[in-house]
C-alpha positions as CSV (number, residue, x, y, z in Angstrom):
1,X,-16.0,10.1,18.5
2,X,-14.5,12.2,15.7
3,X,-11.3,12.7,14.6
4,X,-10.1,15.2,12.0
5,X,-6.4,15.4,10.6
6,X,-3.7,17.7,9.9
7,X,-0.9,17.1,7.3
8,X,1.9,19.3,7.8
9,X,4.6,20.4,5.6
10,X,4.9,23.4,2.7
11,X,5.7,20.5,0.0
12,X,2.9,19.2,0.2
13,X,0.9,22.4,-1.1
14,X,3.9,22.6,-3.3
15,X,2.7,19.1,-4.8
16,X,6.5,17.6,-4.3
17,X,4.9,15.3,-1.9
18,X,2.1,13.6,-2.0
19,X,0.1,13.5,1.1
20,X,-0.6,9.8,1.4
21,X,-0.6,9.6,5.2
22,X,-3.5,11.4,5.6
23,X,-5.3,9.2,3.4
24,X,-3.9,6.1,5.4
25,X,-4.8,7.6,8.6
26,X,-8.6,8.1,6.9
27,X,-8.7,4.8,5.9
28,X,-7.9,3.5,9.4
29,X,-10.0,5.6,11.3
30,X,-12.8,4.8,9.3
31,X,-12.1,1.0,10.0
32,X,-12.2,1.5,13.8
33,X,-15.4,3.4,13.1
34,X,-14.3,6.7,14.4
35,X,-15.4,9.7,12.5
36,X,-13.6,11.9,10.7
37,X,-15.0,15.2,8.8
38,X,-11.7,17.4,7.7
39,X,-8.7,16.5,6.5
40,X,-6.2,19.4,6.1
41,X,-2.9,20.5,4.8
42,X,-0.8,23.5,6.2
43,X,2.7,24.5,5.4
44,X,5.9,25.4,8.3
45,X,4.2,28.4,9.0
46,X,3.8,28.4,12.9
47,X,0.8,31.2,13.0
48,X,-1.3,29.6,10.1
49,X,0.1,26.3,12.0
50,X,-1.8,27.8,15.3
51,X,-4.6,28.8,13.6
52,X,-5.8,25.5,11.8
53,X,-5.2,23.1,14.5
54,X,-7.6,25.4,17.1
55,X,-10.1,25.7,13.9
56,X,-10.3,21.7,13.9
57,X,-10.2,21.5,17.8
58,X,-13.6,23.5,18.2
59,X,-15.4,20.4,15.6
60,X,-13.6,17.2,16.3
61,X,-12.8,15.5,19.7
62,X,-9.1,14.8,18.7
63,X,-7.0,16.0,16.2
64,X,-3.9,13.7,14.3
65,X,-1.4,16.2,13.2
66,X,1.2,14.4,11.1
67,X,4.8,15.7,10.3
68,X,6.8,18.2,11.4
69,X,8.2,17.0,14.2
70,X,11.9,16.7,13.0
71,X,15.3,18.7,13.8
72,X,15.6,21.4,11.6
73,X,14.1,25.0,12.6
74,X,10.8,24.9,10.2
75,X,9.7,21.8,12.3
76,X,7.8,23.3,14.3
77,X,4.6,21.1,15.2
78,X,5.7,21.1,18.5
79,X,5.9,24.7,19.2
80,X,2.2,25.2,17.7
81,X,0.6,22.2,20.2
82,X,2.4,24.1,23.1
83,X,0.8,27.4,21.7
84,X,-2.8,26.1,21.7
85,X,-2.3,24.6,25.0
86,X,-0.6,27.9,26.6
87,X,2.2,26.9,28.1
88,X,5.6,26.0,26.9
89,X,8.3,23.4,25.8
90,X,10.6,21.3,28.5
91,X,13.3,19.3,27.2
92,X,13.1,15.4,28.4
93,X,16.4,13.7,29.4
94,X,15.4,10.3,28.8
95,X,14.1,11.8,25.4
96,X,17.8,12.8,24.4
97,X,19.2,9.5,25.9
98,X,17.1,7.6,23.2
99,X,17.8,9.8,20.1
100,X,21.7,10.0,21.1
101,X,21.5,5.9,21.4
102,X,19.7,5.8,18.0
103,X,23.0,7.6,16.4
104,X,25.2,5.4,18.2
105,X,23.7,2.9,16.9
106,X,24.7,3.9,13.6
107,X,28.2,4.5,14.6
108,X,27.6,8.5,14.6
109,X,27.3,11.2,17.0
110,X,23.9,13.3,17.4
111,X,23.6,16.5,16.0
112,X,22.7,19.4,18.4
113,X,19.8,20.7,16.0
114,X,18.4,16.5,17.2
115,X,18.2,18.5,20.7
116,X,15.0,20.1,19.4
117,X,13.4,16.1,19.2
118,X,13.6,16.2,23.2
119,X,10.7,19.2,23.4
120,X,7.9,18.2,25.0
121,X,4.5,20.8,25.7
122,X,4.6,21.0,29.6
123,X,1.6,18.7,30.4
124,X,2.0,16.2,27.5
125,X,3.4,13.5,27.2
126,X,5.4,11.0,24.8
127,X,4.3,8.7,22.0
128,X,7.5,6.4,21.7
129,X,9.3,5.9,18.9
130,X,11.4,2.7,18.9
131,X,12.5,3.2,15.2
132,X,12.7,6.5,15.3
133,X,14.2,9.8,16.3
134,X,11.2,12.1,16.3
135,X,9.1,11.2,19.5
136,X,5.3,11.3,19.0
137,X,3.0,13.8,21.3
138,X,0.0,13.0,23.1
139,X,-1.7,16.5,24.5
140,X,-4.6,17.1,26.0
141,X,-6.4,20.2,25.3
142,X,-8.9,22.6,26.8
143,X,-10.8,24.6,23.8
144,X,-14.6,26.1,24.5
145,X,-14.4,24.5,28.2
146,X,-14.2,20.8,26.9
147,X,-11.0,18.8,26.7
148,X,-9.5,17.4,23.4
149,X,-6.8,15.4,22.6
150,X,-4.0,16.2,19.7
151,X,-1.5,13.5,18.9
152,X,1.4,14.2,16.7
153,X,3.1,11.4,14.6
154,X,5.7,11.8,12.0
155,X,5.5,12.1,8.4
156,X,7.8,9.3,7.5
157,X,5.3,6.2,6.8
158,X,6.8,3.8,8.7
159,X,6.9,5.1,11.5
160,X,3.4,7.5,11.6
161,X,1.6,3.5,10.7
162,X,3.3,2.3,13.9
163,X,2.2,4.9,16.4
164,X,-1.0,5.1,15.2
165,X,-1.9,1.5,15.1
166,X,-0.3,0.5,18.5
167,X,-0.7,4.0,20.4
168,X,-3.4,6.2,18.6
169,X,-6.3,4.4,17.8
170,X,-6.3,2.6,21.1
171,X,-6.2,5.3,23.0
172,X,-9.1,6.8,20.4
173,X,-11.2,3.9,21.5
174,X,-10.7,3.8,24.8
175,X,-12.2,7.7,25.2
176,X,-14.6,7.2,23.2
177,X,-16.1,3.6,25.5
178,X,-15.9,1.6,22.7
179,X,-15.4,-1.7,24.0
180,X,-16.2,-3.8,21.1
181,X,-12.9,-5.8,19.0
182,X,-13.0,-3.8,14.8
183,X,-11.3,-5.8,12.5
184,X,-11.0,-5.9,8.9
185,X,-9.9,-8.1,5.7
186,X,-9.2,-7.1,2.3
187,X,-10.5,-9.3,-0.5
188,X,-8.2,-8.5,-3.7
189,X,-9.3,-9.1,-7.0
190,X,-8.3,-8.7,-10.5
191,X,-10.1,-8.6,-13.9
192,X,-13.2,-6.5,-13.7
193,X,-14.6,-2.9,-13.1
194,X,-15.2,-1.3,-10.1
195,X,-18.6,-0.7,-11.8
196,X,-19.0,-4.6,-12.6
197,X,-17.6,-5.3,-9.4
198,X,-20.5,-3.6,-7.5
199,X,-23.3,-4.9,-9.7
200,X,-21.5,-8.9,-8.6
201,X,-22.4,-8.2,-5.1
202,X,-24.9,-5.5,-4.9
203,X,-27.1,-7.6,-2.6
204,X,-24.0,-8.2,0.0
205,X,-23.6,-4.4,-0.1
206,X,-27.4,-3.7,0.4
207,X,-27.6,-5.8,3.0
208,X,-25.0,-5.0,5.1
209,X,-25.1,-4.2,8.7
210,X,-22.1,-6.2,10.6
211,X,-19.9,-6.9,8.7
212,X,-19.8,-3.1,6.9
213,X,-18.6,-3.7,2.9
214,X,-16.8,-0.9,1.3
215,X,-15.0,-0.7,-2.5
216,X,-11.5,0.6,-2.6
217,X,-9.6,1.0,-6.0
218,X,-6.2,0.6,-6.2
219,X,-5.6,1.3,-10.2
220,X,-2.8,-1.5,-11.1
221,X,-2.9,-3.2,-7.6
222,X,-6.5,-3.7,-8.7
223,X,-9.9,-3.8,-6.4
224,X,-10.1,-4.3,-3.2
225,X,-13.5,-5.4,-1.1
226,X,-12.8,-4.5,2.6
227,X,-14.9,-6.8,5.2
228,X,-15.3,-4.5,8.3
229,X,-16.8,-6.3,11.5
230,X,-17.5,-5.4,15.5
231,X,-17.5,-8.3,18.0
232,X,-17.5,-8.3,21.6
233,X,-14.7,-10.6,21.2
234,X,-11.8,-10.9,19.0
235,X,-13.2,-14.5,18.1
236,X,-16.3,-13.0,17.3
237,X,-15.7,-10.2,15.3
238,X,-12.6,-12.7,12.7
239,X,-16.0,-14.8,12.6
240,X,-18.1,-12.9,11.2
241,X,-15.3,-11.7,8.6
242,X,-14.9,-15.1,7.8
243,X,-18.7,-15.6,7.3
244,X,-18.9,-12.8,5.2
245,X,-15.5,-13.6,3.1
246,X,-16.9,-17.1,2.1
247,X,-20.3,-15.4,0.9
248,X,-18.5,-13.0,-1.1
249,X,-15.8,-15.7,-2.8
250,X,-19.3,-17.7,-3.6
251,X,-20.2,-14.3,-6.0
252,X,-17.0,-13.3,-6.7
253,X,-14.9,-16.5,-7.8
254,X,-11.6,-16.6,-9.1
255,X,-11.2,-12.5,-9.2
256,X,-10.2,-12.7,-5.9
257,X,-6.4,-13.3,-6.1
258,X,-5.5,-12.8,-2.7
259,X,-6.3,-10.7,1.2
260,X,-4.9,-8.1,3.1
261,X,-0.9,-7.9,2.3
262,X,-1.0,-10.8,0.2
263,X,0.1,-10.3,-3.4
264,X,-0.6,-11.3,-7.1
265,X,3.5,-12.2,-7.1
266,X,2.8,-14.3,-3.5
267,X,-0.6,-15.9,-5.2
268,X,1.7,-17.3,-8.4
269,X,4.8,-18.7,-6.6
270,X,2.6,-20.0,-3.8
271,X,0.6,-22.0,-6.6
272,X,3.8,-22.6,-8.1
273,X,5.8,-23.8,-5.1
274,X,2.9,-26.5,-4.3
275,X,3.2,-28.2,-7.6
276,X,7.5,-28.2,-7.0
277,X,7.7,-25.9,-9.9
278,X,10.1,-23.5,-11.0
279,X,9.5,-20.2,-13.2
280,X,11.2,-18.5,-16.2
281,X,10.7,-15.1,-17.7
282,X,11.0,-13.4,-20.6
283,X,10.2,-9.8,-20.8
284,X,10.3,-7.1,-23.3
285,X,8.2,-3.9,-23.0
286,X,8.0,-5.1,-19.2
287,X,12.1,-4.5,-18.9
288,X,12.1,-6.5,-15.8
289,X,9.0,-5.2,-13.8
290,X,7.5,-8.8,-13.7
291,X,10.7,-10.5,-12.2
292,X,10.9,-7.7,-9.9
293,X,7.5,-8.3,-8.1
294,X,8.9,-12.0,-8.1
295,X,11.7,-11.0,-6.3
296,X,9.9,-8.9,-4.2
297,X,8.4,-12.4,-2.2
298,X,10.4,-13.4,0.2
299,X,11.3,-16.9,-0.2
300,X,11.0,-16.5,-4.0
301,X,14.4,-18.4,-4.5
302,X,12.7,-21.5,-4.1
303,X,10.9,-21.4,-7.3
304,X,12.4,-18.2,-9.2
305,X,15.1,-19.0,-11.7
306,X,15.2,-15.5,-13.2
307,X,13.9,-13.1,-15.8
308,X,15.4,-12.2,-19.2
309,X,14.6,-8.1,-20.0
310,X,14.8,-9.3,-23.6
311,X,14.3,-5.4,-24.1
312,X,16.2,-5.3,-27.9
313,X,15.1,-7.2,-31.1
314,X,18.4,-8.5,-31.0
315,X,18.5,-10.1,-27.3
316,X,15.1,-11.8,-28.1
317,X,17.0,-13.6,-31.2
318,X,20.4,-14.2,-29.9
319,X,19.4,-15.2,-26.0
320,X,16.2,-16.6,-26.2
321,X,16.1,-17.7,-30.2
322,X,13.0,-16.2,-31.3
323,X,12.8,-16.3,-35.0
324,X,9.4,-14.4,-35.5
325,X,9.6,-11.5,-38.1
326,X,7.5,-9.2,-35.8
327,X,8.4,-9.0,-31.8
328,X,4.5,-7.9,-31.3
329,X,3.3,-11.0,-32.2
330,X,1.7,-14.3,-31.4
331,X,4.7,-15.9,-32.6
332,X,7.5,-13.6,-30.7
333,X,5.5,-14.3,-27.5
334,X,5.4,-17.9,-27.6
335,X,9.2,-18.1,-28.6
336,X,9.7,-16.1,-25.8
337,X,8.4,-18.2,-23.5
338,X,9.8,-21.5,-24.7
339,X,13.0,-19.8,-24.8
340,X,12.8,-19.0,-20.9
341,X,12.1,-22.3,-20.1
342,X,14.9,-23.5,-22.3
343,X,17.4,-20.6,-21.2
344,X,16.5,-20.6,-16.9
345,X,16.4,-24.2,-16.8
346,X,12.6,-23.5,-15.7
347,X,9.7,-25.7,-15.7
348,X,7.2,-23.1,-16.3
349,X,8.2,-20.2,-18.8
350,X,6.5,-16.6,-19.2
351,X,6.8,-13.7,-21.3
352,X,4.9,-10.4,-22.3
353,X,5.7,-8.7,-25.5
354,X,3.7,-5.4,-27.0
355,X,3.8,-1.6,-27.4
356,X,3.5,0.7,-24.2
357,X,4.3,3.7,-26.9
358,X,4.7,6.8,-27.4
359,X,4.3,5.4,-30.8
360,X,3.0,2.3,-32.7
361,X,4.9,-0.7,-33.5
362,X,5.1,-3.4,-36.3
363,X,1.7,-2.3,-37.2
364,X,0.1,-2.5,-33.4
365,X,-1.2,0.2,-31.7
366,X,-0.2,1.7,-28.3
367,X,-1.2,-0.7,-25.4
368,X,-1.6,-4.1,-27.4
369,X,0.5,-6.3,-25.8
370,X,0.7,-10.6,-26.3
371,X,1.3,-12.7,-23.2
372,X,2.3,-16.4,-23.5
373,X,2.6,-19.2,-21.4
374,X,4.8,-22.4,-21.6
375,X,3.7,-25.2,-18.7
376,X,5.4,-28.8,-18.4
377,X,3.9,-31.2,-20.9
378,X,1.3,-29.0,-22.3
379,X,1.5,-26.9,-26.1
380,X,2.5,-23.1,-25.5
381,X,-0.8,-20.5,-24.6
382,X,-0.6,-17.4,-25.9
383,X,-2.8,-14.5,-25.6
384,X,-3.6,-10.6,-27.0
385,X,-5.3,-8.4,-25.1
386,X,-5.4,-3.8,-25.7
387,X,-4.3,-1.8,-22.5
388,X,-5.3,1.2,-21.7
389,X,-3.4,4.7,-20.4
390,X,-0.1,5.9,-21.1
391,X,3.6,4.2,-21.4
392,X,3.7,4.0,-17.3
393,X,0.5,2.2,-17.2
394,X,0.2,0.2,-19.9
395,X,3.9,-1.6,-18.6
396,X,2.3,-1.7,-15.3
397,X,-1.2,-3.6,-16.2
398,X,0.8,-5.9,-18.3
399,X,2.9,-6.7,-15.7
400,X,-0.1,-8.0,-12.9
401,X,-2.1,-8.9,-16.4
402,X,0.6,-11.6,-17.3
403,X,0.9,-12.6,-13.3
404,X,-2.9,-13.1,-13.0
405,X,-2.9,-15.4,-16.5
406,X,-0.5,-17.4,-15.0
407,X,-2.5,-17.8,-11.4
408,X,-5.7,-18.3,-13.7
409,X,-4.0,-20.9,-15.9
410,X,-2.4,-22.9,-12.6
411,X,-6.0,-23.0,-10.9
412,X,-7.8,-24.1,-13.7
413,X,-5.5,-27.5,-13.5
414,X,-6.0,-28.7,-10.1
């Protein structure tokens, strides 16, 4: 079975978009084991429109053609499946009954240009779209005397991830015979290369058959080892996963920080929460990114008392009573720390001090940064590390950096 993709929408050639659906549509396609050769982008041009998607039709078995499906008059997704099938649109009552509830909802009336939302290719039929006012489309096709299938999702995230997952791929799978249960698990880690990281489990990889073990980089998020397996069963294909994960935490350690949606932010408070601790910060070059991703956890109440953006020289000394002559220091870091523990009321304190640039500071050059650590009943860690890229990414490494310390430090005491 293959399936090739097309991304609609003129800003996306314009670059003021960029086209991460198609990627996430890739990535899951290639986890259900369905093929996919082409991936392309066309602007809101309805004859270009035309053109591509019968170009893909004549080398792939079914086509996902993401966005345009909205109100306005250069959405027009609709009007090019109806074109390659031949026939026309038909407006759907129930279809305007469901967008007109949606605004009603909302406490407003529906637009007449949302009318357009109820247009349906004669012969097709409707993907729904519960959270949603753009219905999807599921349309069979006749091109060289075989039949194809195009389905047509939106280009808002959220909502293209739902169709596809509980609509699209199923359906995929079911034309294609495949009986057989595909899932997957995501193995995250933090602290090495990609390069280093395949070397670590080169024999896993070599040896692979089912489960399947692919590499995907995800810059400051970190690496990520997907375990792919087929089963007959849904108990058998999670067991061999499972078999597979414990082989690869045997190689791979403690640079596995967490699977699938799980975080480095969920890994620390979870760790944190089990000892009944709470947690402090202190930030400077961070400005607040670290507490953020705290934040972000839902229960993170619990065991977050707060973070300190000790951005200005004069915030470190006056809120948090660092005395150090230099703030990129040893010195600054470790006062920083102490001073959230003292300041929050937390049992565990953290902080991250450095230079993400454009220029040097106090000496240091761009991307050194000092982490330090203060933990109940134990002397104040500190730690200096150089790293790499511009302003953005240097604030963002530090931030996960000073998160995976901490889940490093808390392991190494049970």
């Amino acid at each position: 079975m293959r399936c090739d993709v097309l991304a609609i929408g003129t800003e996306l050639l314009l670059g003021q978009i960029v086209d991460t659906n198609s990627a996430w549509i890739g990535e899951q396609l290639a986890t259900a084991g369905i093929d996919t050769f082409d991936h392309r982008k066309v602007g809101d041009n309805l004859p270009r429109m035309v053109t591509a998607l019968r170009d893909l039709l004549r080398g792939a078995d079914a086509v996902i053609v993401c966005g345009g499906l909205g109100p306005t008059p250069d959405d027009v997704t609709r009007d090019a499946i109806a074109q390659v099938m031949g026939t026309t649109l038909e407006r759907r009552p129930e279809l305007i009954e469901h967008i007109a509830s949606l605004f009603g909802t909302r406490g407003r009336d529906m637009p007449a240009n949302n009318l357009r939302q109820a247009d349906v290719p004669v012969g097709g039929d409707v993907i729904p779209n519960p959270i949603g006012t753009a219905p999807g489309l599921q349309c069979e096709v006749t091109i060289d005397g075989a039949t194809r299938v195009v389905y047509a999702v939106p280009g808002v995230p959220y909502e293209m991830q739902q169709m596809v997952t509980d609509h699209v791929l199923p359906d995929l799978l079911e034309r294609s015979g495949e009986r057989a249960v595909i899932l997957s698990r995501s193995l995250k880690t933090w602290g090495t290369s990609e390069s280093g990281l395949a070397e670590m489990i080169a024999d896993r990889v070599d040896a692979q058959t089912n489960p399947t073990i692919a590499f995907l980089a995800r810059g400051i998020e970190g690496l990520y080892v997907r375990v792919t397996a087929k089963g007959q069963t849904e108990e058998e294909a999670r067991e061999l996963i499972e078999t597979e994960e414990r082989a690869l935490r045997g190689v791979l350690g403690d640079l596995v920080f967490g699977i699938d949606d799980e975080t480095m932010e969920h890994a620390v408070l979870t760790r944190l929460h089990a000892r009944g601790w709470t947690l402090g910060i202190a930030e400077s070059l961070t400005g607040g990114l670290v507490g953020a991703r705290i934040a972000d956890v839902p229960g993170a109440s619990a065991t977050f008392r707060g973070s300190l953006a000790s951005y200005a020289t004069e915030v470190k000394r006056d809120v948090l009573g660092v005395t150090a002559e230099h703030v990129v220091s040893r010195e600054c870091a470790e006062e920083m720390a102490t001073g959230a523990q003292r300041v929050l009321g937390a049992d565990v304190g953290i902080s991250a001090t450095g230079v993400a640039g454009p220029t040097p500071q106090d000496g240091q050059p761009i991307g050194t940064v000092w982490f330090a650590m203060a933990l109940p009943g134990l002397p104040v860690e500190s730690v200096q590390t150089r790293l790499p890229g511009d302003r953005f990414r240097v604030r963002q490494f530090a931030t996960i950096s000073l998160l995976n310390l901490l889940r490093l430090r808390l392991d190494a005491m049970q």
